[in-house]
PDB file as gemmi writes it, atoms N, CA and C in Angstrom:
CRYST1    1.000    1.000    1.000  90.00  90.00  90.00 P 1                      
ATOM      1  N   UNK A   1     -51.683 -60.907-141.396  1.00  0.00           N  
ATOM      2  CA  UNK A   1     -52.534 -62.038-141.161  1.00  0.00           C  
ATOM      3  C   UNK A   1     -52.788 -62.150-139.652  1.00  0.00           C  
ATOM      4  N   UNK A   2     -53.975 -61.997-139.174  1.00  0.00           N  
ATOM      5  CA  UNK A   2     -54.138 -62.031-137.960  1.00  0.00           C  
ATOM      6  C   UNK A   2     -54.301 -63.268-137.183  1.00  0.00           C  
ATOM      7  N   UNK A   3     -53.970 -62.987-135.955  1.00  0.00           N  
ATOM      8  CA  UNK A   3     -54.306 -64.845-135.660  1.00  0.00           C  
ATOM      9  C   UNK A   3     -55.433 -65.049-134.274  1.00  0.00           C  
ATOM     10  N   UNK A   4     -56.340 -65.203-135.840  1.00  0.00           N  
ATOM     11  CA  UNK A   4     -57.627 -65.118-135.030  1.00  0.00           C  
ATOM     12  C   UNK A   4     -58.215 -66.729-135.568  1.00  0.00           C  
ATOM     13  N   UNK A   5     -59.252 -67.751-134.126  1.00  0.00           N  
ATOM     14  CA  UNK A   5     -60.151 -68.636-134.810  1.00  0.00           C  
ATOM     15  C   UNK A   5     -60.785 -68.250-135.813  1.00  0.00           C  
ATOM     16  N   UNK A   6     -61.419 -69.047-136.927  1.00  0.00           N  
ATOM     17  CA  UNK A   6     -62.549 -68.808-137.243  1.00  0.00           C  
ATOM     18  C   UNK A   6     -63.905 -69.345-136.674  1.00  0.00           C  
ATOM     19  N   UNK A   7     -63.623 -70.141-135.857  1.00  0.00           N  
ATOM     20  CA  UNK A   7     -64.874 -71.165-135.359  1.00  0.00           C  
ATOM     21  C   UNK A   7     -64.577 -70.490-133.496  1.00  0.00           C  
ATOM     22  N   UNK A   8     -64.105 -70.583-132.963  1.00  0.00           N  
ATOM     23  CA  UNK A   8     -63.964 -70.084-131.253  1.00  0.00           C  
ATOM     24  C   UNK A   8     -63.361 -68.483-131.101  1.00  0.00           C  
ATOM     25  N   UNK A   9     -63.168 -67.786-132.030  1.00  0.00           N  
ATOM     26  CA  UNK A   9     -62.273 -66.916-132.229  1.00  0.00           C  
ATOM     27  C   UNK A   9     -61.382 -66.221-131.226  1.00  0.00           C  
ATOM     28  N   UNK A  10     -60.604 -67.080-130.677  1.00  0.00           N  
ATOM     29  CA  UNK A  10     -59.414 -67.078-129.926  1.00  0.00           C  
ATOM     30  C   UNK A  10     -58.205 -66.496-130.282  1.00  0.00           C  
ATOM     31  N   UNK A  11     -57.623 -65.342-129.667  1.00  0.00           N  
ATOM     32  CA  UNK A  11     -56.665 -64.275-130.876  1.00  0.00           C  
ATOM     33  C   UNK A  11     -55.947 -63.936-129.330  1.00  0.00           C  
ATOM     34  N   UNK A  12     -54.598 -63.530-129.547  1.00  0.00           N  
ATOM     35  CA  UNK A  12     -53.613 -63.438-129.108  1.00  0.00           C  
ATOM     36  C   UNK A  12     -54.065 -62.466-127.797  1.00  0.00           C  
ATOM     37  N   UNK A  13     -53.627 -63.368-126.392  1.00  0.00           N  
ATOM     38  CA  UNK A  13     -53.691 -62.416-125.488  1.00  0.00           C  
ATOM     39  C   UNK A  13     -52.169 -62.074-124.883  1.00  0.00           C  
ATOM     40  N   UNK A  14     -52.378 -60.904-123.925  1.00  0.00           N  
ATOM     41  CA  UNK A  14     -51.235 -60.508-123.207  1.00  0.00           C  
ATOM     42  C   UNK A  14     -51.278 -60.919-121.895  1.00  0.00           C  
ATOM     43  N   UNK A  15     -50.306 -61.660-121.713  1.00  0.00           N  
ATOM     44  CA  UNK A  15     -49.627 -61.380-119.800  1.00  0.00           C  
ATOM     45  C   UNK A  15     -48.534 -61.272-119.439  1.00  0.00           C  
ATOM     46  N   UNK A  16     -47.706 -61.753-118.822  1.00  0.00           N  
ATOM     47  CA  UNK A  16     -46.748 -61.045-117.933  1.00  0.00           C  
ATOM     48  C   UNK A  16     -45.752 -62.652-117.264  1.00  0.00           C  
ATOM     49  N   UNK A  17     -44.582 -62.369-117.329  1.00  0.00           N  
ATOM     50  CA  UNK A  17     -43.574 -63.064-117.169  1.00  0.00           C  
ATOM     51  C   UNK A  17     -42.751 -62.826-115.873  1.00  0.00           C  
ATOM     52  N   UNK A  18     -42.456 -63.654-114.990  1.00  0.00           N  
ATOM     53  CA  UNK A  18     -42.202 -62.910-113.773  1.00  0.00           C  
ATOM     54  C   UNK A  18     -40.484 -63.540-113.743  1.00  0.00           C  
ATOM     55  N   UNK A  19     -39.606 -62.530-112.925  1.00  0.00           N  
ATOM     56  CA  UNK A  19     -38.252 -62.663-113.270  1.00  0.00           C  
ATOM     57  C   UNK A  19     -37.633 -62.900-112.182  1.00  0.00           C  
ATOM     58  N   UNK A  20     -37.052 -64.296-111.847  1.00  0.00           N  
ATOM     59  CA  UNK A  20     -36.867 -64.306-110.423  1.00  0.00           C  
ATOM     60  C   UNK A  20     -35.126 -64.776-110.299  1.00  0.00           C  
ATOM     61  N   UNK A  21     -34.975 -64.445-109.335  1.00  0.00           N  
ATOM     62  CA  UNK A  21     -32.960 -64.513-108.926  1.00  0.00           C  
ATOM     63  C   UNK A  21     -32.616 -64.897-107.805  1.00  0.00           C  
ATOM     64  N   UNK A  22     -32.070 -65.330-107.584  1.00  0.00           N  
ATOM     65  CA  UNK A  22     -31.260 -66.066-106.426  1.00  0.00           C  
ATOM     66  C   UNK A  22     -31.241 -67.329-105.821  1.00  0.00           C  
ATOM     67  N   UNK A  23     -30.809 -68.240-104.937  1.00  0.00           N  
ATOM     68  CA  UNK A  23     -30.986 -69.184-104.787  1.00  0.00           C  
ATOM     69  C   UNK A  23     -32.097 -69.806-103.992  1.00  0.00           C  
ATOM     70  N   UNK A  24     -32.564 -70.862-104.484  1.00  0.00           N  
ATOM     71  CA  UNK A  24     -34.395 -71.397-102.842  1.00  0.00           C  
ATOM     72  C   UNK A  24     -33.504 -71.593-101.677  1.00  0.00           C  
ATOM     73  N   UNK A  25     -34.408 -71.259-100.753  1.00  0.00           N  
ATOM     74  CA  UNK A  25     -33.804 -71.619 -99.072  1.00  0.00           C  
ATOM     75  C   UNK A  25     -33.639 -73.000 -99.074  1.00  0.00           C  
ATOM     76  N   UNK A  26     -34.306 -73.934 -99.818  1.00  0.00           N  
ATOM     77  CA  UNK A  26     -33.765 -75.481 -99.424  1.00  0.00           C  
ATOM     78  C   UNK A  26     -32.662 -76.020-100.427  1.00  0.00           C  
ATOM     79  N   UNK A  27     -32.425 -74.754-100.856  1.00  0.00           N  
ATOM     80  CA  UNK A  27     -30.677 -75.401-101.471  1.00  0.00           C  
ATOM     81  C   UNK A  27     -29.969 -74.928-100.582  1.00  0.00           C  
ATOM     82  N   UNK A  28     -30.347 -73.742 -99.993  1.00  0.00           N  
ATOM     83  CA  UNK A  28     -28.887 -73.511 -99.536  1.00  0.00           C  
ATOM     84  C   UNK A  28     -28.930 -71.647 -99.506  1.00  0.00           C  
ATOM     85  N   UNK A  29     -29.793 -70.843-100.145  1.00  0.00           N  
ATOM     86  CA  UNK A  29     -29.837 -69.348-100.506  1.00  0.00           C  
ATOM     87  C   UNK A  29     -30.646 -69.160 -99.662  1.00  0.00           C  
ATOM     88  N   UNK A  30     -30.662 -67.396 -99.887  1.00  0.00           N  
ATOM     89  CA  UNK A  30     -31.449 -66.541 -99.198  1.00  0.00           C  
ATOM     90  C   UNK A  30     -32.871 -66.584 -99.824  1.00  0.00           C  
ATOM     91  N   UNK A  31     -33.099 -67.621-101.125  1.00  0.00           N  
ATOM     92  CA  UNK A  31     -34.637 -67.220-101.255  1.00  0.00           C  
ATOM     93  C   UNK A  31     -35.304 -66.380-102.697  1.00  0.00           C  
ATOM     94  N   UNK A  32     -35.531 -66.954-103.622  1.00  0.00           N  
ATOM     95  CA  UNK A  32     -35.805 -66.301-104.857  1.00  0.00           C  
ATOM     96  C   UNK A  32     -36.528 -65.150-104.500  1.00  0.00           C  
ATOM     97  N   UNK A  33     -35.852 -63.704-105.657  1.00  0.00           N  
ATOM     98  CA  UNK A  33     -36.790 -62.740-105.461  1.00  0.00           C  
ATOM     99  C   UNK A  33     -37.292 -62.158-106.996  1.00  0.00           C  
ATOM    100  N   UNK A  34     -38.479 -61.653-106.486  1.00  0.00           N  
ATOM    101  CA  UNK A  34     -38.708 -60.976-108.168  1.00  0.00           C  
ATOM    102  C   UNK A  34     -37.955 -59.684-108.575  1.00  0.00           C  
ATOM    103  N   UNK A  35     -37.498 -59.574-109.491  1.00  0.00           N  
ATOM    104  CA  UNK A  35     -36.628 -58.694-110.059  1.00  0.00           C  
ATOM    105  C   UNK A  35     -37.407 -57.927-111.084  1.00  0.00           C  
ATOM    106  N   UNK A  36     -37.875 -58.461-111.828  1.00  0.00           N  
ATOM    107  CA  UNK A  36     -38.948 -57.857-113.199  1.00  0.00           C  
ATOM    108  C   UNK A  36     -40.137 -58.581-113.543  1.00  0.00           C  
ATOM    109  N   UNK A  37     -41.047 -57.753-113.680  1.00  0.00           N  
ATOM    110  CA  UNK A  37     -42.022 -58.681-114.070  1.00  0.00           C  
ATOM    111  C   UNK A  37     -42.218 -57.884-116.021  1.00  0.00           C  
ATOM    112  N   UNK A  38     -42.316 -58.741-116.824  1.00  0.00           N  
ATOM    113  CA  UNK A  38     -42.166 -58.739-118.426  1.00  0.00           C  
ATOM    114  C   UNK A  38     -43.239 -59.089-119.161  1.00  0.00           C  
ATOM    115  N   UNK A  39     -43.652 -57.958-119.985  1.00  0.00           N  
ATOM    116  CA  UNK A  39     -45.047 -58.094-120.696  1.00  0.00           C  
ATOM    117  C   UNK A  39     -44.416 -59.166-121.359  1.00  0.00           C  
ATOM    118  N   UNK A  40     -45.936 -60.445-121.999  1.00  0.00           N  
ATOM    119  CA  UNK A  40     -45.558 -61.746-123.137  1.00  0.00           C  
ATOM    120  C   UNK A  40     -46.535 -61.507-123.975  1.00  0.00           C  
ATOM    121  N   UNK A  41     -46.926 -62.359-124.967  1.00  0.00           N  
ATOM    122  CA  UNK A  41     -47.509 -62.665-125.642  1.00  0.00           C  
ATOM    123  C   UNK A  41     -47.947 -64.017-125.680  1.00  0.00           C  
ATOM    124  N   UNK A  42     -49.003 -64.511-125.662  1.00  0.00           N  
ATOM    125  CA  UNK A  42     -49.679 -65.727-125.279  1.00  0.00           C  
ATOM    126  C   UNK A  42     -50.313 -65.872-126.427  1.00  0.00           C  
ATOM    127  N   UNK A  43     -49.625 -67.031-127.381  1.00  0.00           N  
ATOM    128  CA  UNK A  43     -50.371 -67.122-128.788  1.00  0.00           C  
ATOM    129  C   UNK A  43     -51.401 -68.597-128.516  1.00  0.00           C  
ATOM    130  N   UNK A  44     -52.568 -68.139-129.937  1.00  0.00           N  
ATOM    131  CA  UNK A  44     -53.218 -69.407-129.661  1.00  0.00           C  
ATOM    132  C   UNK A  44     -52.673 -70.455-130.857  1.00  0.00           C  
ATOM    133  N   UNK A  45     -53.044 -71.972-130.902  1.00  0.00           N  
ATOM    134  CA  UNK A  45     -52.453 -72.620-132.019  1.00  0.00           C  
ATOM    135  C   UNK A  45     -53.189 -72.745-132.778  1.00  0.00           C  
ATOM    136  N   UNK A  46     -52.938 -71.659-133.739  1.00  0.00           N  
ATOM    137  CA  UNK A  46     -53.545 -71.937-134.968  1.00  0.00           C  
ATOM    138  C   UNK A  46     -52.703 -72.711-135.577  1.00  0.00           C  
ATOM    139  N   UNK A  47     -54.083 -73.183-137.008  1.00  0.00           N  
ATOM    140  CA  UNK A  47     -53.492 -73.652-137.866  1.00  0.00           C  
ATOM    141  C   UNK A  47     -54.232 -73.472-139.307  1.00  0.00           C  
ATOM    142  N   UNK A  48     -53.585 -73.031-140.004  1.00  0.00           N  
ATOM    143  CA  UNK A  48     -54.606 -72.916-141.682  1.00  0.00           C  
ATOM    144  C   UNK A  48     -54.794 -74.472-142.145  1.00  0.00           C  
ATOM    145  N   UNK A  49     -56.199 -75.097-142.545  1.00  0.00           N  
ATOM    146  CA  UNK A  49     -56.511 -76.340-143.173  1.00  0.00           C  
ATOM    147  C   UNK A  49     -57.707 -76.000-144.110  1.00  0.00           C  
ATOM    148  N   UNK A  50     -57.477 -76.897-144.614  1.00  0.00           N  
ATOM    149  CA  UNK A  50     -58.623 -76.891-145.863  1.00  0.00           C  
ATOM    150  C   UNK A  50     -59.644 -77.946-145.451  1.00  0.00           C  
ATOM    151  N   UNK A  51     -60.702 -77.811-145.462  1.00  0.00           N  
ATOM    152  CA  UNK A  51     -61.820 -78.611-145.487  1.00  0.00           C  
ATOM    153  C   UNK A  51     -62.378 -78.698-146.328  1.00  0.00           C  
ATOM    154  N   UNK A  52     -62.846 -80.044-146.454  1.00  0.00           N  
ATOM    155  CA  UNK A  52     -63.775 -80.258-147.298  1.00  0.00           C  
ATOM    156  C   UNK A  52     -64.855 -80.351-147.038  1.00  0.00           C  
ATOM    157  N   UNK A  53     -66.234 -79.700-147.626  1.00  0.00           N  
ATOM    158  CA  UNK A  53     -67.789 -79.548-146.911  1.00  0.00           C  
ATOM    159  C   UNK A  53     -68.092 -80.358-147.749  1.00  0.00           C  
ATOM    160  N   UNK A  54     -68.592 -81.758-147.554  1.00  0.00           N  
ATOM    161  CA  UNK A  54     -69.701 -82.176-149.128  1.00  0.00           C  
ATOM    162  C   UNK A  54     -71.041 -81.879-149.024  1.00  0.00           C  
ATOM    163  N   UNK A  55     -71.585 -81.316-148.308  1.00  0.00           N  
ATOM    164  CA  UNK A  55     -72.988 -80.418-148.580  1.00  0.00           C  
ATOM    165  C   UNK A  55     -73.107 -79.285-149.343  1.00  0.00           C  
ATOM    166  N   UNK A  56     -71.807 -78.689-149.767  1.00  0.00           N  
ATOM    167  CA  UNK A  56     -71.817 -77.350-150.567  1.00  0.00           C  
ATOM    168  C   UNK A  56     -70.736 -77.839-151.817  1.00  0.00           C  
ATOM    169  N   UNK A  57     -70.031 -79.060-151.417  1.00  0.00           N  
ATOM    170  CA  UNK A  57     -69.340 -79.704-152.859  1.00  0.00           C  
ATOM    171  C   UNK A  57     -67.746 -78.925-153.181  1.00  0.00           C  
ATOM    172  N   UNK A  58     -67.374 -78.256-152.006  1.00  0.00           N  
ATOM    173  CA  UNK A  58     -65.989 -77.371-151.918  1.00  0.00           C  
ATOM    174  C   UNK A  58     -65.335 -77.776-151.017  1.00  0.00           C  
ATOM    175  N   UNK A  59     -63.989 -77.803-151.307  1.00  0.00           N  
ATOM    176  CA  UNK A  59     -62.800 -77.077-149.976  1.00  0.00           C  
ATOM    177  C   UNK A  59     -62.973 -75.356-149.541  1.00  0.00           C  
ATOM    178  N   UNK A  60     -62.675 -75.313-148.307  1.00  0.00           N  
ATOM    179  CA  UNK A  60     -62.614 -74.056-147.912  1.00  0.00           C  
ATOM    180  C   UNK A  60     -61.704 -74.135-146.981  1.00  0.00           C  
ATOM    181  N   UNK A  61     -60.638 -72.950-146.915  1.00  0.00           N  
ATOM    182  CA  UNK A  61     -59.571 -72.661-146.522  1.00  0.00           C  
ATOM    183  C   UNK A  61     -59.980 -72.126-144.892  1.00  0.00           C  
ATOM    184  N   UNK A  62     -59.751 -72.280-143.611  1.00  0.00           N  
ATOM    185  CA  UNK A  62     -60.167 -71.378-142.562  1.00  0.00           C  
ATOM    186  C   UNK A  62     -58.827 -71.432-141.337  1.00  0.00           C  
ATOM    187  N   UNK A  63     -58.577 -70.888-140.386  1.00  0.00           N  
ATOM    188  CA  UNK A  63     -57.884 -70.887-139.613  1.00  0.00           C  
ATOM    189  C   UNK A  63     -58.278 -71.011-138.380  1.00  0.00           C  
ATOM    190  N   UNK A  64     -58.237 -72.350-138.070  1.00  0.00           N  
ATOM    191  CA  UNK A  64     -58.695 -72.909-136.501  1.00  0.00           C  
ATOM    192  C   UNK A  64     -57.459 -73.043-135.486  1.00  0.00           C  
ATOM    193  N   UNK A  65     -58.270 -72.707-134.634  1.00  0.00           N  
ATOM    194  CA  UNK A  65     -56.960 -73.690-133.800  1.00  0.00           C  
ATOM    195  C   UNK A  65     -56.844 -75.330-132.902  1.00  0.00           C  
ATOM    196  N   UNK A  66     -56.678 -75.356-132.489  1.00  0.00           N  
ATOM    197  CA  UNK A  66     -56.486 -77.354-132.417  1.00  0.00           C  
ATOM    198  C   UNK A  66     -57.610 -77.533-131.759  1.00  0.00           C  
ATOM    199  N   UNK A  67     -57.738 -77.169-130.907  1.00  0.00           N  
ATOM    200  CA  UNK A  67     -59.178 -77.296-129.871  1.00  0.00           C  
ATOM    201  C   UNK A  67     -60.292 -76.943-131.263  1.00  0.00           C  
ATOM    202  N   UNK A  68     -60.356 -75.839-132.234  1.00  0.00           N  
ATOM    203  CA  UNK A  68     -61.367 -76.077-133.074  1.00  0.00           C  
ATOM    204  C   UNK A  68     -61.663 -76.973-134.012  1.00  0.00           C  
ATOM    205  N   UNK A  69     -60.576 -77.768-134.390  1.00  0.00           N  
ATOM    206  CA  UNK A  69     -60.168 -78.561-135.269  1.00  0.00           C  
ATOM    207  C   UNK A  69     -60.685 -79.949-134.365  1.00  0.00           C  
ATOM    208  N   UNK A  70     -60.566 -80.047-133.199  1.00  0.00           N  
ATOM    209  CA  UNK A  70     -61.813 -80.964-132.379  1.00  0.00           C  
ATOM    210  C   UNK A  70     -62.938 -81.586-132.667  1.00  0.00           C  
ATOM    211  N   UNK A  71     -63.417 -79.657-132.708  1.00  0.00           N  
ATOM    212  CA  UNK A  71     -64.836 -79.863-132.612  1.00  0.00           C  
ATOM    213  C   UNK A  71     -65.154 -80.042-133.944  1.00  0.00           C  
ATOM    214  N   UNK A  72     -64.516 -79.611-135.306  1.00  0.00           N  
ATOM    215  CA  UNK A  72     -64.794 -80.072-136.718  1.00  0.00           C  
ATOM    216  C   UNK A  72     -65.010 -81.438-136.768  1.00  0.00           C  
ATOM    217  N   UNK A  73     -63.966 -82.169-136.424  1.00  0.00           N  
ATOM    218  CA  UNK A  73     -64.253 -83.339-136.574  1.00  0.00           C  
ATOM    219  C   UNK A  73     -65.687 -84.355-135.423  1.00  0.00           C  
ATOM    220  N   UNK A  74     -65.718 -83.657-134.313  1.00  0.00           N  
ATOM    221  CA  UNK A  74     -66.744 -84.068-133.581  1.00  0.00           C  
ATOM    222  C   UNK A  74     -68.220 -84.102-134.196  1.00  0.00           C  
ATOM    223  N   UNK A  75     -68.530 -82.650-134.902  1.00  0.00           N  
ATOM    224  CA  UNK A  75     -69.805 -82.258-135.256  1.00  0.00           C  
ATOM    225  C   UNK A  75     -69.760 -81.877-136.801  1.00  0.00           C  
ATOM    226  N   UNK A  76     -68.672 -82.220-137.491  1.00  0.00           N  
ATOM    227  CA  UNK A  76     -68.804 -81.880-138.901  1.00  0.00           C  
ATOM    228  C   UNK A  76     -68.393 -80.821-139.296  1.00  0.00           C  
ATOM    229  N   UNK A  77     -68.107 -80.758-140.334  1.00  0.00           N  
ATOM    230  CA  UNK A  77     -67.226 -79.329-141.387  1.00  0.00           C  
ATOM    231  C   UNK A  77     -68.790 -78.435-141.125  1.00  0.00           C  
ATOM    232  N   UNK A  78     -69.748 -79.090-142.125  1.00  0.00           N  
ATOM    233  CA  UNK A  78     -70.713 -78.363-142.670  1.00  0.00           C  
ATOM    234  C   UNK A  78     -71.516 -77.585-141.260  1.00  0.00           C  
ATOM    235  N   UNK A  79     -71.842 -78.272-140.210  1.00  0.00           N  
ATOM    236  CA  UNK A  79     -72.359 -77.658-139.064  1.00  0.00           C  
ATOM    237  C   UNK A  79     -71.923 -76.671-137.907  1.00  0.00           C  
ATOM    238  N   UNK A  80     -70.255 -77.248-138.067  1.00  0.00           N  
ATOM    239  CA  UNK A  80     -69.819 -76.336-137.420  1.00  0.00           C  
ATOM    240  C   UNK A  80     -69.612 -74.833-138.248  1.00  0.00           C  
ATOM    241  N   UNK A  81     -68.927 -74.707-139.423  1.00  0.00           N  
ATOM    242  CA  UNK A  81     -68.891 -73.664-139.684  1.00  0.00           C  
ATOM    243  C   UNK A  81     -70.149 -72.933-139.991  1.00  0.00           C  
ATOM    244  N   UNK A  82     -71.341 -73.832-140.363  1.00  0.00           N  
ATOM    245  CA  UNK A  82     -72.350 -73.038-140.651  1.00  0.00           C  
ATOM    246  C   UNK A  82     -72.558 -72.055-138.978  1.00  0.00           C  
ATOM    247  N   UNK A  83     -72.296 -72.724-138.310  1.00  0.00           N  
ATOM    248  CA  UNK A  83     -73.028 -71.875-136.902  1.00  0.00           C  
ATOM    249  C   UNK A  83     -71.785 -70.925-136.456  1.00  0.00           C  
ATOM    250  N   UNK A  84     -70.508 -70.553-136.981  1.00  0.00           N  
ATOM    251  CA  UNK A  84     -70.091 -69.768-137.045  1.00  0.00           C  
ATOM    252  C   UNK A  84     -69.436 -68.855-138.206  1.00  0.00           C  
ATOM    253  N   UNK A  85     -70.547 -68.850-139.195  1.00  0.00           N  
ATOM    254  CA  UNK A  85     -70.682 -67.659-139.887  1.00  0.00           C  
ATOM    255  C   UNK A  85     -69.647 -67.631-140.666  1.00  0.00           C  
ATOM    256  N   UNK A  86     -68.939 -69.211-141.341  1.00  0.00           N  
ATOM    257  CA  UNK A  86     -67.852 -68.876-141.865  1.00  0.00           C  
ATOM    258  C   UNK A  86     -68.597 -69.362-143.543  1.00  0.00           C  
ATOM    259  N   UNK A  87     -69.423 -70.269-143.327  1.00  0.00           N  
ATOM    260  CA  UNK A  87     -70.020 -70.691-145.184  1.00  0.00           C  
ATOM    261  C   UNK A  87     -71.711 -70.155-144.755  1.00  0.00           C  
TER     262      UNK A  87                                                      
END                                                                             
C-alpha cells in the first residue's frame, strides 16, 4: 500500500538526520560536532476516510492526507475529487 495523496499526491520523501556529540561552549564544552549524517524517511499524514459524494449517491474510500482533508471540506467531496481524477 503506497502512501501516496489522492487529491495533492504527496508520497514519502528522503532526507538526512544529522548526528551531533559533545558538549555547547555555553555549558561548559568544546562545542557540538557532527559525527554522522543518516539517511530518514519523511512520511506524509495520511489517512484512509470514506466520503460521502451526494452528487453520485456513494461513499468512496481515498487516502488523503490532513492538509487534503482541508481542502475536502473547504470545497466539497464532489469538486475536489472530481478535479483530481479520483470519481
Amino acid at each position: 500500500m503506497a502512501r501516496v495523496c489522492s487529491i495533492t499526491g504527496a508520497r514519502t520523501t528522503v532526507g538526512s538526520h544529522i548526528h551531533r556529540s559533545g558538549l555547547a561552549k555555553k555549558k561548559g564544552g568544546i562545542g557540538r560536532h557532527i559525527t554522522k549524517v543518516v539517511k530518514r524517511k519523511i512520511l506524509p499524514n495520511i489517512r484512509v476516510k470514506r466520503l460521502w459524494v451526494s452528487e453520485i449517491g456513494k461513499w468512496v474510500k481515498v487516502k488523503l492526507t490532513a492538509r487534503a482533508l482541508k481542502t475536502v471540506d473547504k470545497n466539497g467531496a464532489y469538486k475536489t475529487l472530481k478535479e483530481a481524477g479520483v470519481i
